[in-house]
N, CA and C atoms as an extended XYZ file, in Angstrom:
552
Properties=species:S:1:pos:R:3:atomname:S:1:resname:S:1:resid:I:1 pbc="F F F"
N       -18.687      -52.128       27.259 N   UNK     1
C       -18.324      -51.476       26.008 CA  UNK     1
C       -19.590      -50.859       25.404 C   UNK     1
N       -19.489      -49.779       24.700 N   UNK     2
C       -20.937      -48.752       24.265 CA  UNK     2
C       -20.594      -49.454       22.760 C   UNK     2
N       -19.439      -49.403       22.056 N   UNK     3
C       -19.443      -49.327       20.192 CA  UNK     3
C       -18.091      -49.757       20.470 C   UNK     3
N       -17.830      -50.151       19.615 N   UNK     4
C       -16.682      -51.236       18.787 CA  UNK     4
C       -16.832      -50.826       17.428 C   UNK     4
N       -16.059      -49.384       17.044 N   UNK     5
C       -15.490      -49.147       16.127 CA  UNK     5
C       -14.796      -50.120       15.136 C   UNK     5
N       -14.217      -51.429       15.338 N   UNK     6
C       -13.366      -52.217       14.382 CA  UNK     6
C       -14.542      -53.060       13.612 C   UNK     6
N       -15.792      -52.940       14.057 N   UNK     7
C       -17.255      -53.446       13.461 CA  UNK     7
C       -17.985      -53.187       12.730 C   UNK     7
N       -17.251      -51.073       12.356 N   UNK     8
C       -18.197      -50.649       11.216 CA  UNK     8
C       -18.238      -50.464        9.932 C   UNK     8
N       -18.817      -50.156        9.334 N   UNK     9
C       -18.436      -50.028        7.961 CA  UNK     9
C       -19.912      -49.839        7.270 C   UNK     9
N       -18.910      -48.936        6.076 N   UNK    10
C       -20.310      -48.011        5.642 CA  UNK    10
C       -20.866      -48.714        4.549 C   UNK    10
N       -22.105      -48.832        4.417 N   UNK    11
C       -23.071      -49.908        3.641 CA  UNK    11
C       -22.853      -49.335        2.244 C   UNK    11
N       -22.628      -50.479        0.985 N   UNK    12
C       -22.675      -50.499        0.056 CA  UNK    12
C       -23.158      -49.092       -0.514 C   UNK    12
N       -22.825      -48.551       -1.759 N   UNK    13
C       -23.865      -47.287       -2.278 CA  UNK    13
C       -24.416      -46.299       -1.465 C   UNK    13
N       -23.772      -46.579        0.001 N   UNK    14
C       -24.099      -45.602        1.243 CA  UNK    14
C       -24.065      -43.820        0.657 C   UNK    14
N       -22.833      -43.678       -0.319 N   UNK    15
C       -22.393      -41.893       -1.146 CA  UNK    15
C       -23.514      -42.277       -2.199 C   UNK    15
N       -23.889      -43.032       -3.101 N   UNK    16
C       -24.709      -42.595       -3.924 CA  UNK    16
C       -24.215      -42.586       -5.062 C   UNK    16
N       -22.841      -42.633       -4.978 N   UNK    17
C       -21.858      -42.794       -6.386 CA  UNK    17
C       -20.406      -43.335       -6.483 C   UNK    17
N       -19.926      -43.588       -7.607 N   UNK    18
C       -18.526      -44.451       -7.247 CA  UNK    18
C       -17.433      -43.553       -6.315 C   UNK    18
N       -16.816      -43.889       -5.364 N   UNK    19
C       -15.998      -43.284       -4.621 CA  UNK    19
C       -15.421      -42.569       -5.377 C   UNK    19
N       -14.290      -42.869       -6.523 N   UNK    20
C       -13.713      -41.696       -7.391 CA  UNK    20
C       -14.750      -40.694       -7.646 C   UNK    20
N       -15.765      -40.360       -8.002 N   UNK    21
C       -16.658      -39.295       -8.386 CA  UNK    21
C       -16.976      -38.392       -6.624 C   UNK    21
N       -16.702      -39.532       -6.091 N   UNK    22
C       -16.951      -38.372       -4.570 CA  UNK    22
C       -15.743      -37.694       -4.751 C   UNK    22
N       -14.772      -38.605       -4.596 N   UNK    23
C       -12.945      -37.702       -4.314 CA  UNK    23
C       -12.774      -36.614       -5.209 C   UNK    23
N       -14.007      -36.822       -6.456 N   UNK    24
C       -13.547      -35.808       -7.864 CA  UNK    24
C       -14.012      -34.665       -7.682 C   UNK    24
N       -15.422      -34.626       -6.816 N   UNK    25
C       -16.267      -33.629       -6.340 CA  UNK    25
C       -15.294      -32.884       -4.992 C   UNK    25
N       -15.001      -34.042       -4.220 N   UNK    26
C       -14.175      -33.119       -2.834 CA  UNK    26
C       -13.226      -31.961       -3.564 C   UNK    26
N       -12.157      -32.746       -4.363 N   UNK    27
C       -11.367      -32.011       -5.480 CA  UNK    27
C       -11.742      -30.770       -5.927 C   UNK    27
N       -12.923      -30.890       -7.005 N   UNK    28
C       -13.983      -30.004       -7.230 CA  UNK    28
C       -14.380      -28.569       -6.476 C   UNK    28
N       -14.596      -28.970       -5.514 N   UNK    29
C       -15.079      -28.032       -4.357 CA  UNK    29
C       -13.698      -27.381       -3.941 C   UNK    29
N       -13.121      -27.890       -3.518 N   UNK    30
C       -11.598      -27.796       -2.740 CA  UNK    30
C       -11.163      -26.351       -3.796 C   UNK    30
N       -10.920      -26.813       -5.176 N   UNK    31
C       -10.411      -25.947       -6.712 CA  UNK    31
C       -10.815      -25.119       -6.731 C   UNK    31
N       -12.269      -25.429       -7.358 N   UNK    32
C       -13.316      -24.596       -8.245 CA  UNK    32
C       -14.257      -23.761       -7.469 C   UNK    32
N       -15.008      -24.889       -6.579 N   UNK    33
C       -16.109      -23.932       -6.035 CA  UNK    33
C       -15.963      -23.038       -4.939 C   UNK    33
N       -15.151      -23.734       -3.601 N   UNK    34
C       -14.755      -22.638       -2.533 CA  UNK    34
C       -13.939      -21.297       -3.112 C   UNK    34
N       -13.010      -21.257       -3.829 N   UNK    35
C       -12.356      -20.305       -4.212 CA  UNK    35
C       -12.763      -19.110       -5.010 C   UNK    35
N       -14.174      -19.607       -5.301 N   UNK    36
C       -14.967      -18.524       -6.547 CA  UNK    36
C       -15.194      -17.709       -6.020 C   UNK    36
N       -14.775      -16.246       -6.886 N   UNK    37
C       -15.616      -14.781       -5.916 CA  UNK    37
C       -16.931      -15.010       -5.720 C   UNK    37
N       -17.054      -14.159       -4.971 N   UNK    38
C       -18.440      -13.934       -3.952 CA  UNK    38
C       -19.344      -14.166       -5.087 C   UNK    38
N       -19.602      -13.316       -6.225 N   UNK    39
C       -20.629      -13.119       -7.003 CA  UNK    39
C       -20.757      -14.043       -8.492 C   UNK    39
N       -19.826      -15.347       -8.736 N   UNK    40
C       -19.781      -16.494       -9.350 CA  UNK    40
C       -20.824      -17.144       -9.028 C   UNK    40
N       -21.971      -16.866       -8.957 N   UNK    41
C       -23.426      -17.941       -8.598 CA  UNK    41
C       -23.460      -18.551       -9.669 C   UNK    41
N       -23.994      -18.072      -10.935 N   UNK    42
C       -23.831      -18.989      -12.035 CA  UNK    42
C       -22.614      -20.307      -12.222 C   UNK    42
N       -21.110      -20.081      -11.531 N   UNK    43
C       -20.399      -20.566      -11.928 CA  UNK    43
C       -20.983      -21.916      -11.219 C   UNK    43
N       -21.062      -22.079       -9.791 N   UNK    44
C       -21.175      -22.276       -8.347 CA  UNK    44
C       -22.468      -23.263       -8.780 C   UNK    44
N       -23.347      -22.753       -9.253 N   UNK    45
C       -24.754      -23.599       -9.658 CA  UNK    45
C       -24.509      -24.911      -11.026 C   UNK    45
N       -23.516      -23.783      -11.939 N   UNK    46
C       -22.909      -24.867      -12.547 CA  UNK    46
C       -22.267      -26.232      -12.557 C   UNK    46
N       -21.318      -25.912      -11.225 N   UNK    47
C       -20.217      -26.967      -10.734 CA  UNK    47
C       -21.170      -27.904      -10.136 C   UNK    47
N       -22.574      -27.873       -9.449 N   UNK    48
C       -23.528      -28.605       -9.059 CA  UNK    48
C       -23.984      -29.181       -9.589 C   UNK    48
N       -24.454      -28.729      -10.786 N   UNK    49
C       -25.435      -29.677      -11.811 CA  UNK    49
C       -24.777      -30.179      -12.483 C   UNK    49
N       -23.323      -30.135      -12.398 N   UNK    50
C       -22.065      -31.014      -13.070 CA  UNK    50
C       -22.295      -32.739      -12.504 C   UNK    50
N       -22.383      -32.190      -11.204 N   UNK    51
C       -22.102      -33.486       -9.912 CA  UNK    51
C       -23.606      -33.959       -9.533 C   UNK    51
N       -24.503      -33.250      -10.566 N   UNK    52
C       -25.869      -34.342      -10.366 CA  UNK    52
C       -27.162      -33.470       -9.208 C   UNK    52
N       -26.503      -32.499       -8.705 N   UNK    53
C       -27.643      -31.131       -8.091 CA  UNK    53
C       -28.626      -30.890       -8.749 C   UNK    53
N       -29.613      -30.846       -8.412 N   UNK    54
C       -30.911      -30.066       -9.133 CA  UNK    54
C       -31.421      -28.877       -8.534 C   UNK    54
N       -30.373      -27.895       -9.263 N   UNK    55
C       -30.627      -26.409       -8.561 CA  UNK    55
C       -31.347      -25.308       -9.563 C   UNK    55
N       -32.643      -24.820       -8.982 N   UNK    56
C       -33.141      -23.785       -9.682 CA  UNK    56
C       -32.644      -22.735      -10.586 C   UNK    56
N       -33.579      -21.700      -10.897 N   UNK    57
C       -33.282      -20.707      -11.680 CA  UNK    57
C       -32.717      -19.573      -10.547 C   UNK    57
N       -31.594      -18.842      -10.648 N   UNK    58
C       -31.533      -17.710      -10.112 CA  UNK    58
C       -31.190      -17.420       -8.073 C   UNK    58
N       -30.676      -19.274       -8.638 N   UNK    59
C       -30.444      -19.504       -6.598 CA  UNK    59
C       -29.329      -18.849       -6.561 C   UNK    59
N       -28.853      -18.464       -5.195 N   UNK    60
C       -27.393      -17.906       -4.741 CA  UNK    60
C       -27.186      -19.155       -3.651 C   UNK    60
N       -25.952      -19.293       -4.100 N   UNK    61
C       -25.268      -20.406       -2.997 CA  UNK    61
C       -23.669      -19.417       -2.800 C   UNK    61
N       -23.553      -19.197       -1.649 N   UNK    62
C       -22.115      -18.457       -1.665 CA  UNK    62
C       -20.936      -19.625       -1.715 C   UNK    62
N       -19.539      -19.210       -1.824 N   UNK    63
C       -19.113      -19.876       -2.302 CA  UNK    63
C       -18.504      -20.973       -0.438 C   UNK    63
N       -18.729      -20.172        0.521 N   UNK    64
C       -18.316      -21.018        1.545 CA  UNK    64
C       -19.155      -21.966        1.963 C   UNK    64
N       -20.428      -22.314        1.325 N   UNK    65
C       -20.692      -23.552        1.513 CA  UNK    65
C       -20.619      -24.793        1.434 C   UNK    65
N       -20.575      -25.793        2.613 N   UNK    66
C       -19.913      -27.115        2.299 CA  UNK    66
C       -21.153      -27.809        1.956 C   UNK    66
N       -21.159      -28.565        0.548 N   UNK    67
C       -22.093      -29.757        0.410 CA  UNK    67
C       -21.035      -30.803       -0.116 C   UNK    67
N       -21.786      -31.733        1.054 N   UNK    68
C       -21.630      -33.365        1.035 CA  UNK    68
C       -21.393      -34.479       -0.428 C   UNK    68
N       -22.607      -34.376       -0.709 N   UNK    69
C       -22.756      -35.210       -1.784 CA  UNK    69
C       -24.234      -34.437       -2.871 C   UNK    69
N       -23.483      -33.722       -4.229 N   UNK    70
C       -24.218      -32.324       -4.438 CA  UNK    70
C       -25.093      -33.558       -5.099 C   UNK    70
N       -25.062      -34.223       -5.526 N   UNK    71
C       -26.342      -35.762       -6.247 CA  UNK    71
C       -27.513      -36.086       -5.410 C   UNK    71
N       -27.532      -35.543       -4.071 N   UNK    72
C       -28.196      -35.537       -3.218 CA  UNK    72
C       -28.776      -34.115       -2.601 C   UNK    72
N       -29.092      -33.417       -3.517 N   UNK    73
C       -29.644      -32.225       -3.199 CA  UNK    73
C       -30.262      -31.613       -4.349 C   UNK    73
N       -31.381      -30.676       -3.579 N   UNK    74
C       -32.819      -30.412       -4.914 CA  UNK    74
C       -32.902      -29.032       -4.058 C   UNK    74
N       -32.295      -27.863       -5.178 N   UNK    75
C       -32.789      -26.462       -4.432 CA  UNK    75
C       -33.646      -25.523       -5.836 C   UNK    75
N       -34.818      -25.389       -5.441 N   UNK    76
C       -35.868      -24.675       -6.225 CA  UNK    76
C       -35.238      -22.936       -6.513 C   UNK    76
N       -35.977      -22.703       -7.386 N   UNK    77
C       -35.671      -21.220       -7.441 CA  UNK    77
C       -35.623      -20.368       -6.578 C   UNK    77
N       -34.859      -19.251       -6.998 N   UNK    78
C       -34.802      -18.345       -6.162 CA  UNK    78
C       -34.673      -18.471       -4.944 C   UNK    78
N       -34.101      -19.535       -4.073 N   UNK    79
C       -33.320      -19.573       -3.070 CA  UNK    79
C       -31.882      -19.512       -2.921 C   UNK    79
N       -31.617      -18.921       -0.930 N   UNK    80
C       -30.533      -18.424       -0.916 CA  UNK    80
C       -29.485      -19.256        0.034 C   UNK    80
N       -28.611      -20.010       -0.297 N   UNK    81
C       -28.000      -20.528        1.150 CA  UNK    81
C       -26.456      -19.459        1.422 C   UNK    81
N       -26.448      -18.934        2.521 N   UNK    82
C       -25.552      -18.741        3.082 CA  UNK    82
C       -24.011      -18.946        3.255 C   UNK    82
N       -23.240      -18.134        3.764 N   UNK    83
C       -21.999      -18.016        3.908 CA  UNK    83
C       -21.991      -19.037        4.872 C   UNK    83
N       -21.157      -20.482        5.093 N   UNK    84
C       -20.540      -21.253        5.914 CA  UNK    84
C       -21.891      -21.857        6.240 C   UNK    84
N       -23.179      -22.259        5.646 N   UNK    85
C       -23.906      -23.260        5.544 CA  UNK    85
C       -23.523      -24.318        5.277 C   UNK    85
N       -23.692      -25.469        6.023 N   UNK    86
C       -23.412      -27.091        5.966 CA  UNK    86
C       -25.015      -27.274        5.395 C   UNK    86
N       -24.287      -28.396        4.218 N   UNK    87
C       -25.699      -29.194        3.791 CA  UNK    87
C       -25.229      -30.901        3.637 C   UNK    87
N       -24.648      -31.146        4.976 N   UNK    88
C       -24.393      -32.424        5.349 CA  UNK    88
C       -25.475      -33.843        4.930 C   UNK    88
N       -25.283      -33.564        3.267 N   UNK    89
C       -26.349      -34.439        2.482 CA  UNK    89
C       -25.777      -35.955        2.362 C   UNK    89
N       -25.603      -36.514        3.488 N   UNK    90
C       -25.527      -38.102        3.617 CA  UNK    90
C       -27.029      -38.899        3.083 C   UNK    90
N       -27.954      -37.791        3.273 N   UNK    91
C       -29.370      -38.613        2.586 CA  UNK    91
C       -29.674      -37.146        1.873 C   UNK    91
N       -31.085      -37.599        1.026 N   UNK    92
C       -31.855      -36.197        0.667 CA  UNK    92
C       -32.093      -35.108        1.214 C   UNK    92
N       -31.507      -34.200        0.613 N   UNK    93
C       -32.336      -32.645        0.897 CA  UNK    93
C       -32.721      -31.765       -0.008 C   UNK    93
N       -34.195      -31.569        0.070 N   UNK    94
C       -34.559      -30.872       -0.940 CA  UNK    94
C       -35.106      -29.403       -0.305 C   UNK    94
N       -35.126      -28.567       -0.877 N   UNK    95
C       -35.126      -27.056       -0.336 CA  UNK    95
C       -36.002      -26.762       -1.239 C   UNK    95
N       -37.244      -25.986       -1.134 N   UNK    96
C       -37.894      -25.165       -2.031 CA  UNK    96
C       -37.695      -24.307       -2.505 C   UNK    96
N       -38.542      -23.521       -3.270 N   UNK    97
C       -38.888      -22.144       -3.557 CA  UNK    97
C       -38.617      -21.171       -2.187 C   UNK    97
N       -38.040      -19.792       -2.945 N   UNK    98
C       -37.417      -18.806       -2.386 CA  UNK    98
C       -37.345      -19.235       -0.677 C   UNK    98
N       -36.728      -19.722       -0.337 N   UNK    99
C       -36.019      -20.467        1.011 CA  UNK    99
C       -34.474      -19.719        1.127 C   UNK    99
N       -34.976      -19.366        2.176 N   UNK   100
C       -33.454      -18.480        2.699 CA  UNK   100
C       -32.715      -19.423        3.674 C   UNK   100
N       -31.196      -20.231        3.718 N   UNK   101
C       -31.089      -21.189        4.296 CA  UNK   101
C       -29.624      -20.044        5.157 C   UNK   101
N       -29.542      -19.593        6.059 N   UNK   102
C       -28.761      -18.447        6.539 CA  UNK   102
C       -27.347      -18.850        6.572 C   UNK   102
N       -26.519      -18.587        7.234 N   UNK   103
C       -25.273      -18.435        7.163 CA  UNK   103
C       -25.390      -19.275        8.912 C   UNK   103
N       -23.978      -20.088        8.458 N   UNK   104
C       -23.642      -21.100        9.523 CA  UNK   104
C       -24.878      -22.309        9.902 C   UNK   104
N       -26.126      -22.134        9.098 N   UNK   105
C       -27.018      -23.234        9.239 CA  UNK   105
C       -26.202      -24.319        8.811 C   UNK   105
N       -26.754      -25.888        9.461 N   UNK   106
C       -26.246      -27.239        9.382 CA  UNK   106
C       -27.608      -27.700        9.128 C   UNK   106
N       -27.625      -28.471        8.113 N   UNK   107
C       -28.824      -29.432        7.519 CA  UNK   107
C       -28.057      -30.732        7.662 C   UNK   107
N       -28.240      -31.938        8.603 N   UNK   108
C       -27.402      -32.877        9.540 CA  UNK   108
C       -28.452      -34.008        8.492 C   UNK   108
N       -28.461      -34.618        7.857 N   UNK   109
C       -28.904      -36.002        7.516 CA  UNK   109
C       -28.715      -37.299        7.773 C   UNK   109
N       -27.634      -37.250        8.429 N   UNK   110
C       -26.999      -38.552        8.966 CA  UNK   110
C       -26.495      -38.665       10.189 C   UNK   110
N       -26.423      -39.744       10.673 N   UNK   111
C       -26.033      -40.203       12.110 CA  UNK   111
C       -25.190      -41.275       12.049 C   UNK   111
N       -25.516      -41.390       13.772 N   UNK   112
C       -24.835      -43.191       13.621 CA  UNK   112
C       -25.859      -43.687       15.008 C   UNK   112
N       -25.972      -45.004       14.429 N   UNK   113
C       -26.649      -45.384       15.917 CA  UNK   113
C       -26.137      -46.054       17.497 C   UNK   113
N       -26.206      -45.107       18.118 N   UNK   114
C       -25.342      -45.687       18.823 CA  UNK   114
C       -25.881      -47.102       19.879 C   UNK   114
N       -27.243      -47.601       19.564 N   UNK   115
C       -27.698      -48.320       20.402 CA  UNK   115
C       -26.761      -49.710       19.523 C   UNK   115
N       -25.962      -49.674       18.818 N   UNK   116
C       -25.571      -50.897       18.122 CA  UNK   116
C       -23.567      -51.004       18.346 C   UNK   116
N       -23.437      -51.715       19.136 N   UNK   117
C       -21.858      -52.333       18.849 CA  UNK   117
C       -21.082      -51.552       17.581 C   UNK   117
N       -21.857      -51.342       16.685 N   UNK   118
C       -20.872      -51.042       15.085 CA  UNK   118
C       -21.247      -49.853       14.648 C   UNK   118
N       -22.273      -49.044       15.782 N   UNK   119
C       -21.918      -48.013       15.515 CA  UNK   119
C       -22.721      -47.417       14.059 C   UNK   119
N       -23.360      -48.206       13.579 N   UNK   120
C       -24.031      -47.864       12.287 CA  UNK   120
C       -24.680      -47.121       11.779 C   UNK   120
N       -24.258      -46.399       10.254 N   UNK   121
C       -24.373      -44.805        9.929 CA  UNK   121
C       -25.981      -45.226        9.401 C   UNK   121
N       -26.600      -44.115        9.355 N   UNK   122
C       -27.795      -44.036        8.717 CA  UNK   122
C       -28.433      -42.948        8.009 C   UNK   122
N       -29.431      -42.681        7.329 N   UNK   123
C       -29.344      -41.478        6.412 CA  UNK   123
C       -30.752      -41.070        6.623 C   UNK   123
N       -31.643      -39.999        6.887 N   UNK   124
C       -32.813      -39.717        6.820 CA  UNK   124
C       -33.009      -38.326        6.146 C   UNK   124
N       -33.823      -38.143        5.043 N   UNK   125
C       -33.888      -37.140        4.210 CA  UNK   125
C       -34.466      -36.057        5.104 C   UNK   125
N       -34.112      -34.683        4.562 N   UNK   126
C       -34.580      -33.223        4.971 CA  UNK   126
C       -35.305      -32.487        4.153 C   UNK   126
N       -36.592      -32.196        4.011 N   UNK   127
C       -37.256      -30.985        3.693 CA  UNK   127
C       -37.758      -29.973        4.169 C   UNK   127
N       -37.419      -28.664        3.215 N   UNK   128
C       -37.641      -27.102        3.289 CA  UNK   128
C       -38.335      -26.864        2.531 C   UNK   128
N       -39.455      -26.653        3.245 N   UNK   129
C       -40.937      -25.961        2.054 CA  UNK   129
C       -40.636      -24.726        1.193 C   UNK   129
N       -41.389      -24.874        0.578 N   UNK   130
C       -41.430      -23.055        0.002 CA  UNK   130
C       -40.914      -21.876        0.977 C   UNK   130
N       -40.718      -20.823        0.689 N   UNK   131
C       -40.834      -19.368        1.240 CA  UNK   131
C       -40.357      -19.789        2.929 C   UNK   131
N       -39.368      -20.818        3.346 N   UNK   132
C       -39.100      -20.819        4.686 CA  UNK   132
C       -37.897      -20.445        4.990 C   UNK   132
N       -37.340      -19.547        5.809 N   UNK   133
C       -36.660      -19.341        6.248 CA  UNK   133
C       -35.522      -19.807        7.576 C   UNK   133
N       -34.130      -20.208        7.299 N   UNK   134
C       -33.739      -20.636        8.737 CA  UNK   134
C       -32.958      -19.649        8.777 C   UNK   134
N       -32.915      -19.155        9.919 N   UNK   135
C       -32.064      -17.917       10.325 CA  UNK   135
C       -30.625      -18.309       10.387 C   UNK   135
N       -29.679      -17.568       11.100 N   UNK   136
C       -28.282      -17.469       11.164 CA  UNK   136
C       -27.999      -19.100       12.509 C   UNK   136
N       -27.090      -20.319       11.864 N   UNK   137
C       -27.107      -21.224       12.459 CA  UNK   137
C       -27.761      -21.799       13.258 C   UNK   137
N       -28.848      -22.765       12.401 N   UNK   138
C       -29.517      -23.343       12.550 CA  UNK   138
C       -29.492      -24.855       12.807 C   UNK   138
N       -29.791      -25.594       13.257 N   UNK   139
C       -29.057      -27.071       12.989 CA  UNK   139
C       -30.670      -27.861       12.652 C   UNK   139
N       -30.557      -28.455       12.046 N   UNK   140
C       -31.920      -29.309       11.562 CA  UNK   140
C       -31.470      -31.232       11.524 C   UNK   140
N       -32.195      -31.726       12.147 N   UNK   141
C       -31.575      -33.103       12.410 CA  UNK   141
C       -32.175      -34.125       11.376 C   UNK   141
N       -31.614      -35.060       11.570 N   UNK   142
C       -32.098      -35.816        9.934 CA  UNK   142
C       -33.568      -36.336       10.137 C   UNK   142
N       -34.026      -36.341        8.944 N   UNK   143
C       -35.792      -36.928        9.154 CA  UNK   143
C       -36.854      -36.078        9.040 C   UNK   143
N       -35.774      -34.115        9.214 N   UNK   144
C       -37.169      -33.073        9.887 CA  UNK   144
C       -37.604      -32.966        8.263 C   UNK   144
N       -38.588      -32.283        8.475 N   UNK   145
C       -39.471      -31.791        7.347 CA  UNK   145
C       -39.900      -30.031        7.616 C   UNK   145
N       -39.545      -28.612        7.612 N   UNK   146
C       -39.874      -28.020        7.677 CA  UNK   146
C       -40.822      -27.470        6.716 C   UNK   146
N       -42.230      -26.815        7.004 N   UNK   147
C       -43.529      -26.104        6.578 CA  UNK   147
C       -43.342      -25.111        5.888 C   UNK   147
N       -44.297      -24.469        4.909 N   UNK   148
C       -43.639      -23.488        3.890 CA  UNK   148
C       -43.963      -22.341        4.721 C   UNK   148
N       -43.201      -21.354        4.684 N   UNK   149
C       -43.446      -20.545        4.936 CA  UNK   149
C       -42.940      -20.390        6.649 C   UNK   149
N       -42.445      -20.997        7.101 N   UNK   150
C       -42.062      -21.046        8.747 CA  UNK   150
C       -40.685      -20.477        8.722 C   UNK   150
N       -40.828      -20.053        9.999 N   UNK   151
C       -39.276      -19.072       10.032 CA  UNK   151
C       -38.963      -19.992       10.970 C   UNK   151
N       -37.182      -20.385       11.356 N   UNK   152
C       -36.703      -20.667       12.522 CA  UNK   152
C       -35.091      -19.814       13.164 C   UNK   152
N       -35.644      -18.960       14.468 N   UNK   153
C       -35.176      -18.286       14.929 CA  UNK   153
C       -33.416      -18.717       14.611 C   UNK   153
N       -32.585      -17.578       14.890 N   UNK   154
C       -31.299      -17.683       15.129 CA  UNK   154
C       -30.533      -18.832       16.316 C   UNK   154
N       -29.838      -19.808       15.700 N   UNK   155
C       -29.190      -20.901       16.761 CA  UNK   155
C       -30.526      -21.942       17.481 C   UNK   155
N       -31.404      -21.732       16.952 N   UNK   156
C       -32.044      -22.866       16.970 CA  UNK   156
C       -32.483      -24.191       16.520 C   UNK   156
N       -32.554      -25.536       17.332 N   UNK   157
C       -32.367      -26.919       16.660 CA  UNK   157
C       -33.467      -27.450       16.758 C   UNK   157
N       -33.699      -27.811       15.285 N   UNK   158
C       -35.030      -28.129       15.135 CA  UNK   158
C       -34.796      -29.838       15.565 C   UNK   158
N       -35.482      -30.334       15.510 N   UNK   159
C       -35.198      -31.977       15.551 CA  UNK   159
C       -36.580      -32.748       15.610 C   UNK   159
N       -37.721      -31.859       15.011 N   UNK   160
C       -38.713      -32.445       14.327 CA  UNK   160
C       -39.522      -31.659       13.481 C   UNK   160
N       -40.746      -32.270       12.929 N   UNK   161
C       -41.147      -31.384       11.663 CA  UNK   161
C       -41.469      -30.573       12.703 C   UNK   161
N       -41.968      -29.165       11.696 N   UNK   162
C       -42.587      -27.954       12.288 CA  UNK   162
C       -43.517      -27.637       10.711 C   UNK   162
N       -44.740      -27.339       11.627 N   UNK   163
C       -45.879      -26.646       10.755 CA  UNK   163
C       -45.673      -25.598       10.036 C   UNK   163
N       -46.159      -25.311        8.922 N   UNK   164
C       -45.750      -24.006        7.686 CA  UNK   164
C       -46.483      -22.358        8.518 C   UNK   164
N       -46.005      -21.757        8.240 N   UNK   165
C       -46.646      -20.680        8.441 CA  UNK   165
C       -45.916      -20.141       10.336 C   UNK   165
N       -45.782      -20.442       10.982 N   UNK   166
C       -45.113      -19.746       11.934 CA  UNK   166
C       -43.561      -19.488       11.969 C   UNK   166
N       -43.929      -18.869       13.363 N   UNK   167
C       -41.880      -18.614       13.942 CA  UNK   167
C       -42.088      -19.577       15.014 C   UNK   167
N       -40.774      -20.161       14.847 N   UNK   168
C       -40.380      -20.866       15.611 CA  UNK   168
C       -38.898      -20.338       16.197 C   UNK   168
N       -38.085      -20.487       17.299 N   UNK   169
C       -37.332      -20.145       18.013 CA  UNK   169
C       -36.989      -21.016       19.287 C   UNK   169
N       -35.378      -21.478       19.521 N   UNK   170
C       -34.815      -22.115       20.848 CA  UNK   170
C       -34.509      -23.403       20.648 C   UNK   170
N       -33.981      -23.885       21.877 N   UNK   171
C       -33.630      -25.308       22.036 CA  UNK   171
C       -33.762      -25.932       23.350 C   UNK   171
N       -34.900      -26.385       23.292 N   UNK   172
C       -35.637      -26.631       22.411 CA  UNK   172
C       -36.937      -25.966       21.830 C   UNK   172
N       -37.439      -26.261       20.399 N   UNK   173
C       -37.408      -25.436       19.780 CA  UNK   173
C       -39.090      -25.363       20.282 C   UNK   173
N       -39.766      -24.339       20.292 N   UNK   174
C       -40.844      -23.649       20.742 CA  UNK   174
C       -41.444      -22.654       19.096 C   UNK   174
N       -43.158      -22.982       19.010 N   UNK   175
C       -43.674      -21.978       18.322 CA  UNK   175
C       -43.718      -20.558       18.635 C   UNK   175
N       -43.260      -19.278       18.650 N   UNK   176
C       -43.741      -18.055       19.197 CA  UNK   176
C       -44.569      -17.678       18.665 C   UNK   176
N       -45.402      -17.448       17.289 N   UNK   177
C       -46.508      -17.182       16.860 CA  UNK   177
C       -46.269      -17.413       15.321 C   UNK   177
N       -48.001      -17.159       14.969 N   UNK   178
C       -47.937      -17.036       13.318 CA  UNK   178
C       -47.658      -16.386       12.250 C   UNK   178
N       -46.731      -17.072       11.290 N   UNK   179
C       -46.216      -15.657       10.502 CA  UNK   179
C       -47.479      -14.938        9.485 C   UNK   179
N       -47.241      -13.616        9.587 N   UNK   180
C       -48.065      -13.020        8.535 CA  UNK   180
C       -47.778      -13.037        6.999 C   UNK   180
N       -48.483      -13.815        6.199 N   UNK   181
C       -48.474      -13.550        5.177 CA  UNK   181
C       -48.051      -12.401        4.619 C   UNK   181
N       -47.172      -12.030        3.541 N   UNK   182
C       -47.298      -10.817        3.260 CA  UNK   182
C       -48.047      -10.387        1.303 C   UNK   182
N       -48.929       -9.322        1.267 N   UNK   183
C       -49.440       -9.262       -0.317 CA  UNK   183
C       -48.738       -8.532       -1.078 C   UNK   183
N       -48.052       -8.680       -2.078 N   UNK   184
C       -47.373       -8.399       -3.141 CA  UNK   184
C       -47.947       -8.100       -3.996 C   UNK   184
């Protein structure tokens, strides 16, 4: 036998808040936030910091993004997440300054372990530096830490930190060179 499912069960305070306030948020989202036109950012940023988000000045979150548990997420100004971005916030994720998080990216925080009979969930936080970019579906695994300023190519899985300032690209994922600063 690998796991024995009838063994697991999710640890105390595992959501971060009383179950009704999750179901109120699923609700929430389900109503209010998926359904908002495209250009409701204000509304969208609102419904977040309702449910305990700490979202910047002037972020765009479109409205097809799925977040987990919004009490568990920190997005700085002027960042952008994407159409059909997962921010699968079973643990922390905090996103910086102007961070472009693309469309169909997955920010994965949680697992399960499978070296254990029960299968047991676990949570490891995600950070996005400043000015970094993840391109169009990205998957980032729980624990990474991405560098400010680092790009990561289209459909590529990160699954450890990566240094600020380059491109990165593939799976697995490879540096291709350093990004250029640009002067404003």
């Amino acid at each position: 036998m690998y796991q024995d499912l009838s063994k697991f069960n999710v640890p105390g305070q595992f959501r971060g808040k009383n179950p009704l306030i999750v179901q109120l948020w699923w609700i929430v989202d389900a109503v209010l936030f998926q359904p908002s036109p495209q250009v409701f950012y204000g509304w969208r940023r609102f419904l977040l910091r309702c449910f305990g988000a700490k979202i910047g000045k002037s972020v765009i979150i479109r409205p097809s993004v799925r977040i987990t548990y919004p009490w568990k997420v920190s997005i700085g100004d002027y960042s952008w997440i994407g159409d059909n971005a997962e921010l699968y916030s079973l643990g922390e994720i905090t996103i910086g300054n102007h961070v472009v998080i693309s469309q169909k990216s997955y920010l994965c925080t949680g697992s399960h372990n499978y070296e254990t009979a029960s299968f047991d969930i676990f949570a490891k936080p995600i950070l996005i530096q400043d000015q970094a970019w993840l391109a169009t579906d990205v998957f980032v695994a729980p624990g990474v830490s991405i560098g400010a300023g680092a790009v990561i190519g289209a459909r590529s899985t990160v699954l450890k930190d990566v240094k600020g300032g380059f491109v990165y690209a593939g799976n697995p994922l490879v540096q291709i060179k350093q990004r250029v600063a640009l002067i404003c």
